[in-house]
N, C-alpha and C positions, 0 to 999 in steps of 0.2 A: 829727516836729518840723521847723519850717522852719531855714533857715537865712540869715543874713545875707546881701543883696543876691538874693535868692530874690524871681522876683513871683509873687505871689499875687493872687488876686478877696475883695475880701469885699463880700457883697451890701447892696446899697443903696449903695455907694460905689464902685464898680470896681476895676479894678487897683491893685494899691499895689506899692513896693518895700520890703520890712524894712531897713530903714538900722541896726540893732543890736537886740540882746539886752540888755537890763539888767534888773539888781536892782532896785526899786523900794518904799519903806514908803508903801502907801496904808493909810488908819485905822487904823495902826500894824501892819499886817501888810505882812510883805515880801514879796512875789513875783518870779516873773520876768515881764515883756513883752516884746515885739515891739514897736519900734518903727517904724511903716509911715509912708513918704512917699506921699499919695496926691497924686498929679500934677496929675488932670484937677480935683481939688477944691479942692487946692492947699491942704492940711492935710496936720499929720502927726495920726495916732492911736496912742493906745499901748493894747495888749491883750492882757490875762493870756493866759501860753500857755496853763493849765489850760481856760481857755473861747473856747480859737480851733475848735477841731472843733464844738464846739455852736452857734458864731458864725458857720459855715457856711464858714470860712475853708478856700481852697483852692489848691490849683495851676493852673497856666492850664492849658486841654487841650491836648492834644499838636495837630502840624496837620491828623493823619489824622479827629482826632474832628470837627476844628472844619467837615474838607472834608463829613461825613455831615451832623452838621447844616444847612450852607449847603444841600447837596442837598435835606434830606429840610425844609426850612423849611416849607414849604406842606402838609405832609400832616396829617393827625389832624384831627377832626372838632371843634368848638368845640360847649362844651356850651351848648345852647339857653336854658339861664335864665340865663348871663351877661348876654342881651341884656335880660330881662324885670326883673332882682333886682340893682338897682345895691347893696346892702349884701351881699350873694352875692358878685358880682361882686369887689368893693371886698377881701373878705374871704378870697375864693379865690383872690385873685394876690399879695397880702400872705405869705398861707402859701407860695406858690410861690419869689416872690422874695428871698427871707430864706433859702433854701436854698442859694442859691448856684450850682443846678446848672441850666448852661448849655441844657438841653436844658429846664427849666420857664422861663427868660427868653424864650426863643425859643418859648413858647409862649403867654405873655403879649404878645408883640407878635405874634403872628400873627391870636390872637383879638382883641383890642384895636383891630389893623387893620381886623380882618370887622368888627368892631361899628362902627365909624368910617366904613364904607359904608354901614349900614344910618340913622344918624344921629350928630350932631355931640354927639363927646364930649364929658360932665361935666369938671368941673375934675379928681375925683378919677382917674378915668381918665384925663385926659390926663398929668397927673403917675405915674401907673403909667406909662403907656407911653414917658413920655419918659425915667423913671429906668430903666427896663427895657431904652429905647437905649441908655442910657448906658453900663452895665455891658457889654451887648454888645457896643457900639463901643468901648470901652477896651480889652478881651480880643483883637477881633477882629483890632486895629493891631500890638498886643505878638506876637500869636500870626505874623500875618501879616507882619510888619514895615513898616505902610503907615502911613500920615500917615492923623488924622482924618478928613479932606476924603472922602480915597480910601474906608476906611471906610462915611461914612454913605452915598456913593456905591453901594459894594456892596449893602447891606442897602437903600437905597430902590429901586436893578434888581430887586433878588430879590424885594422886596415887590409893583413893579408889575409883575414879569412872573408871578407867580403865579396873580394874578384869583381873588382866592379865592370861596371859596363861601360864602351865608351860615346855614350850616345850624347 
């Protein structure tokens, strides 16, 4: 269970801060929620604790986890019919990104990038990958303590110094 003033990711929306716990009667059933300030969206969301772990709701990683990912960004091989099956494609980073876990975001922008060399993203794709920044660059700031700017900074070095491969 989080607790008040706790950030957390939840996916498709980035970082938030719990700004309280309350009771709440939705269709006459009460519950408790989390009440989350999301910054970069500039909403609050309220959401049953019961369905925050299936909501993919989480902690930020620590800085040692975020230094292996920055490291290991470029490795792992991009599965070949992302490029061929935009409903595939469309379909297998929806599942990814709704998980919440750092290490499938940073996999959707890596492949999303190879495909972006090989031809000019769909609209669906380009919304994958720009929600897929977003989340990472929300995380990245909090974890790091850097200004946005600094941020997409980071992640578009690490992107062009990768040269990825388009396999």
């Amino acid at each position: 269970m989080f607790q008040v003033d706790d950030m957390v990711l939840y996916p498709m929306h980035g970082v938030g801060v719990i700004e309280a716990i309350e009771e709440k009667e939705v269709l006459g059933k009460s519950e408790l929620y989390y009440i989350l300030n999301m910054p970069q969206i500039r909403m609050q969301i309220m959401i049953p604790i019961e369905k925050a772990t299936s909501l993919g709701i989480r902690q930020l990683v620590d800085p040692e986890v975020l230094e292996n990912v920055l490291t290991d960004f470029h490795l792992g091989n991009t599965d070949p019919i992302v490029y061929k099956d935009q409903r595939y494609c469309r379909d297998f980073n929806n599942k990814k990104i709704k998980t919440g876990d750092i290490y499938k975001e940073t996999e959707i922008i890596r492949d999303l990038s190879r495909k972006s060399q090989r031809d000019k993203l769909g609209a669906e794709d380009t919304n994958m990958l720009n929600s897929a920044r977003r989340m990472f660059i929300s995380e990245l700031m909090q974890v790091k303590g850097i200004a946005q700017e600094q941020a997409d900074h980071l992640l578009d070095e690490i992107l062009l110094s990768s040269r990825y491969e388009t396999v």
